[in-house]
N, C-alpha and C positions, 0 to 999 in steps of 0.2 A: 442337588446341594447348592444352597446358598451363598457364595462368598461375598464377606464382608467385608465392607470397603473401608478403608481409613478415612479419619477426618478430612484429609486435606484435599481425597476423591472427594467426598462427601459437599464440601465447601464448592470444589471446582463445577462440578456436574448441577449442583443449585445456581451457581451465574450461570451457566449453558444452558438452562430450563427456561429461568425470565429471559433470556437472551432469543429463546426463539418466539418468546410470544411478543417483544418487541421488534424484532428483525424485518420481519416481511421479506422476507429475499434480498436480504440486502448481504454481501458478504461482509465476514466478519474482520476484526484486525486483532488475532491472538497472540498474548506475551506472555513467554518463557523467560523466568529469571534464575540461575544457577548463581552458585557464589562467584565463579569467574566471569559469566556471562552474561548478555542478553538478547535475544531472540524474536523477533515479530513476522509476522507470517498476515496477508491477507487472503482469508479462505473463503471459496465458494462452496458450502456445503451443500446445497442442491449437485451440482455437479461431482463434489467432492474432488477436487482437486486446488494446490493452492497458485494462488494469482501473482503471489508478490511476496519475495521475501528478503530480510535484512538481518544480519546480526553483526557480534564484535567476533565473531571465526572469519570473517568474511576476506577475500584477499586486498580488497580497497579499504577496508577499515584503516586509517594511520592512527589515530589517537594511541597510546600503549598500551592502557590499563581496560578492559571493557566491565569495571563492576564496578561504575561510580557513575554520577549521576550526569556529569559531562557526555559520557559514552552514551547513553541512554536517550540524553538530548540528539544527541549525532543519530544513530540509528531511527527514532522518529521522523527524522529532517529524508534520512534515504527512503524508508517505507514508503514515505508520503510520495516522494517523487517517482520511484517504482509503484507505487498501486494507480498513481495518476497516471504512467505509461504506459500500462495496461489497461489503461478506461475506465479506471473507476478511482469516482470521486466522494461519496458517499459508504460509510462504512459503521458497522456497531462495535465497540468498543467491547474485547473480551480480557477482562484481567485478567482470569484463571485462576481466580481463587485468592490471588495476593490482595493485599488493602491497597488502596487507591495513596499510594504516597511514596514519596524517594525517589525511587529508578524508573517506577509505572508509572505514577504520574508526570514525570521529564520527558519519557516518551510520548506521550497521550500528547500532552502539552508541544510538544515541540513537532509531532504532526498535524496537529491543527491549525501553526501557522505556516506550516509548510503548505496548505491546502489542502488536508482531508478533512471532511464532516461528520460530524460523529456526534 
């Protein structure tokens, strides 16, 4: 039997498809966005495990609120400097399905002057 997957699998698992025919082996930088939260992870899926991770649960977070776009900037700024201290400086951008704007792109945007390339 077949299970059928919701839209929002459906969206996610289509960035994850072009994402491996651009990747090359390069780990990924995946974001989770909850209404309270947000969430970045740098994954080596060859290995399957992850490299680098950041959110607003995290016990260094000070900001208050972590669902606004300030907090979003912040966690980009930590990823960036956690995936750099793990040796990796190059990374493909995984939205997971969300539209590239708000929260995702504060992130995205605020690891790349942090020093990840992407």
């Amino acid at each position: 039997m077949v299970k059928k997957l919701s839209t929002d699998e459906r969206r996610k698992q289509r960035v994850r498809r072009r994402l491996r025919k651009v990747a090359k082996g390069l780990p990924r930088l995946s974001v989770f966005r909850s209404s309270k939260h947000i969430y970045a992870q740098v994954i080596d899926d060859k290995a399957g495990r992850t490299l680098a991770a950041a959110s607003t649960k995290d016990k260094d977070f000070a900001a208050g609120k972590g669902s606004n776009v300030e907090a979003a900037s912040i966690i980009g700024t930590q990823i960036a400097e956690r995936a750099k201290k793990a040796g990796v400086e190059t990374v493909v951008f995984d939205r997971g399905g969300y539209i590239y704007h708000g929260r995702v792109k504060a992130l995205a945007e605020a690891a790349r002057e942090a020093g990840l390339t992407f």
